[in-house]
C-alpha positions as CSV (number, residue, x, y, z in Angstrom):
1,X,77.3,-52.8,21.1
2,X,78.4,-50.1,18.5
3,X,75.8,-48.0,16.9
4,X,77.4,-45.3,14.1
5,X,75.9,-42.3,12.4
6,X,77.3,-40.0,9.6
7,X,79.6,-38.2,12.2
8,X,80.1,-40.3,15.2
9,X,80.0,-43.9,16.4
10,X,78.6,-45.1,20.0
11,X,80.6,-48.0,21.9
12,X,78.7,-49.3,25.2
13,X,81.3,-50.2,27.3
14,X,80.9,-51.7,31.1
15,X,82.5,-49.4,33.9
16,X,84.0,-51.2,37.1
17,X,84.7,-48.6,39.9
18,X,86.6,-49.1,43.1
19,X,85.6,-47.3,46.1
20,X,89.0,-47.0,48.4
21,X,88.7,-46.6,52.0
22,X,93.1,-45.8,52.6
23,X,94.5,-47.3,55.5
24,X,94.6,-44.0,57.2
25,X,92.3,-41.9,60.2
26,X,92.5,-39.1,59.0
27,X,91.1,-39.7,55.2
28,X,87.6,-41.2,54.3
29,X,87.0,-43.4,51.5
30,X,86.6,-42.3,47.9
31,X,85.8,-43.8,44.1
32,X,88.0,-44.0,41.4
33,X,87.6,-45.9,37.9
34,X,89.0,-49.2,38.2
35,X,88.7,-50.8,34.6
36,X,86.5,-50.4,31.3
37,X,84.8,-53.7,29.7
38,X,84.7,-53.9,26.6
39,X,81.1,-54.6,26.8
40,X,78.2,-54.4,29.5
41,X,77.6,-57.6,31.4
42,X,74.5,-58.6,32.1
43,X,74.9,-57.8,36.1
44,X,72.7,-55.2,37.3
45,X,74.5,-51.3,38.0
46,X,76.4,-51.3,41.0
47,X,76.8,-55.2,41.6
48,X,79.9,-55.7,44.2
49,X,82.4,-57.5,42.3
50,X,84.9,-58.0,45.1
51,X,87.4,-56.6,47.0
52,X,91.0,-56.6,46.2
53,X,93.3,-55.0,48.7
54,X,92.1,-51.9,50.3
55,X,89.7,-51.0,47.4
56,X,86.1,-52.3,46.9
57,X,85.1,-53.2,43.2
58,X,81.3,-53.1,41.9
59,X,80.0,-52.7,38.1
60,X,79.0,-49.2,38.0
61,X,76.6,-49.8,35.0
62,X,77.0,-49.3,31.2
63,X,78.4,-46.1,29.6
64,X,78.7,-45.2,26.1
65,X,81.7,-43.6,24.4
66,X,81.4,-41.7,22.1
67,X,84.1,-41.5,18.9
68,X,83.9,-38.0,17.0
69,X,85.6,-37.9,13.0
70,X,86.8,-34.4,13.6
71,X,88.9,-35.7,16.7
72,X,90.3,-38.5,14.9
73,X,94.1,-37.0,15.4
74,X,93.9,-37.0,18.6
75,X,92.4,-40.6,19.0
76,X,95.2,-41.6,16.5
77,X,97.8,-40.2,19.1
78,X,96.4,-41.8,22.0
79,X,96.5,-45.4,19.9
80,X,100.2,-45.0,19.0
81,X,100.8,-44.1,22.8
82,X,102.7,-47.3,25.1
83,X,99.0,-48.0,26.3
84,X,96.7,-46.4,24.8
85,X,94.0,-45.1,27.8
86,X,90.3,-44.2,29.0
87,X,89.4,-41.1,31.0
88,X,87.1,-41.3,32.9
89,X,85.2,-38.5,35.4
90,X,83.2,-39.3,38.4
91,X,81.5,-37.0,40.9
92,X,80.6,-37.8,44.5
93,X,77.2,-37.8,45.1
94,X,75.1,-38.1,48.9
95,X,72.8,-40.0,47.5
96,X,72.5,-44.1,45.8
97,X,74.4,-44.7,44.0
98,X,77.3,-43.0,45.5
99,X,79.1,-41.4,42.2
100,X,77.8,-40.2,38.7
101,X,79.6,-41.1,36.2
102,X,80.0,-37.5,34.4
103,X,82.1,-38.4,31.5
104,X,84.1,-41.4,29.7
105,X,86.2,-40.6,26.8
106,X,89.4,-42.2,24.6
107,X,90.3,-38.2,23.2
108,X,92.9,-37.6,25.6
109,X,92.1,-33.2,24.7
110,X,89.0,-33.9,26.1
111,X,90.1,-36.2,29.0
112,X,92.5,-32.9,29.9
113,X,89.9,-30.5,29.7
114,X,87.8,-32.7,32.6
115,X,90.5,-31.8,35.0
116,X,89.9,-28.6,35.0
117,X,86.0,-28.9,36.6
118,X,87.7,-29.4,40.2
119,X,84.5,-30.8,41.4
120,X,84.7,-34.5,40.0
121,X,87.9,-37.0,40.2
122,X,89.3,-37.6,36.4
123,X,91.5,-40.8,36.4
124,X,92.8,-43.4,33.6
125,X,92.0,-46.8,32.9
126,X,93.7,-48.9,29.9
127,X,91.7,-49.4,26.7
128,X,90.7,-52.6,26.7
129,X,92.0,-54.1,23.4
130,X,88.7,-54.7,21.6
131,X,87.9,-51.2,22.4
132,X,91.1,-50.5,20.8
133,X,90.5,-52.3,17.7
134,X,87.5,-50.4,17.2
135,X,88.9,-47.1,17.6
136,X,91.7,-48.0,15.2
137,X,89.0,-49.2,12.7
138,X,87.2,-45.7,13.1
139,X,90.4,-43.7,12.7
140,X,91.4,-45.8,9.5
141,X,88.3,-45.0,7.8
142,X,87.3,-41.2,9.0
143,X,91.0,-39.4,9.7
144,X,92.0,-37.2,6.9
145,X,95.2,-34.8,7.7
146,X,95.1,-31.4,7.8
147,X,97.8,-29.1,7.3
148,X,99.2,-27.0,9.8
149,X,98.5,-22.8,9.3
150,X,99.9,-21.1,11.9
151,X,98.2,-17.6,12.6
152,X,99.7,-14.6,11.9
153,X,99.1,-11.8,14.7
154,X,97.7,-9.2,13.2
155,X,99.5,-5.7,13.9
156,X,98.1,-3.3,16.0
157,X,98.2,0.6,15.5
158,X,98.9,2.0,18.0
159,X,97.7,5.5,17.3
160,X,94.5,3.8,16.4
161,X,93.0,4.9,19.6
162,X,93.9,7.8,20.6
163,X,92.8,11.1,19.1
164,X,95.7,12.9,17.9
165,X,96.5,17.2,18.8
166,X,93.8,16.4,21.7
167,X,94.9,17.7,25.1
168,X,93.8,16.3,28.3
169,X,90.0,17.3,29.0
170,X,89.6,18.7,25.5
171,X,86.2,18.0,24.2
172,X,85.9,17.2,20.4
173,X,84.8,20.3,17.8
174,X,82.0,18.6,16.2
């Protein structure tokens, strides 16, 4: 389902997450995103899907993501990538279901700046191709290049500061 206003447009996606329980004593299990549909099923949120090695699959529900026209450059550089990807952000939770799904995005500035939380798991999925499509549709008819202006630093004064003839301790004559 896409939905589009004057600034954005809204894709519902399905999310299929993997819970892992490693072949080790010493670590627990934990979730990671698995794959993106590119649409919901009708299965209800968290419906086991199956398990496929040491990692458990269920449809974690549907998730919209959201594409933005002033990060259309950035979309356009993840599309011309070798496989163009999803980030996706999960965070633990002790109660049902298990994770919250904090974030999904295809802007891979924004997928960066969800590392730096530390309290949720960021991984990649690839972009499903529909979901490509549609983000390549979107870039076509919203990007518009911007030049580059590199700021210029303005130059300090360094005397700008201090209060010149003034010894240590001297009060101002005012």
């Amino acid at each position: 389902m896409i939905s589009e206003d004057e600034r954005s447009m809204h894709v519902m996606v399905g999310l299929i997450v993997g819970r892992v329980q490693p072949d080790n004593p010493w670590s627990g299990a934990y979730w990671r995103p698995v794959a993106v549909l590119p649409a919901p099923p009708s299965a209800e949120p968290w419906t086991p899907i199956g398990v496929e090695g040491v990692t458990e699959r269920f449809y974690a529900g549907p998730v919209e993501i959201a594409f933005h026209r002033t990060e259309t450059a950035n979309y356009r550089d993840n599309l011309e990538s070798s496989q163009p990807k999803i980030w996706v952000a999960l965070r633990a939770e002790q109660d049902e279901p298990p994770i919250e799904i904090m974030a999904v995005t295809v802007d891979p500035a924004e997928g960066e700046a969800l590392t730096e939380a530390g309290t949720q798991t960021v991984d990649v999925v690839p972009m499903p191709a529909d979901i490509a499509d549609a983000l390549a549709a979107f870039v076509a008819e919203h990007h518009v290049e911007r030049e580059f202006h590199k700021r210029r630093r303005d130059h300090a004064d360094p005397e700008a500061f201090s209060k010149r003839g003034q010894k240590r301790g001297e009060e101002d004559e005012e």
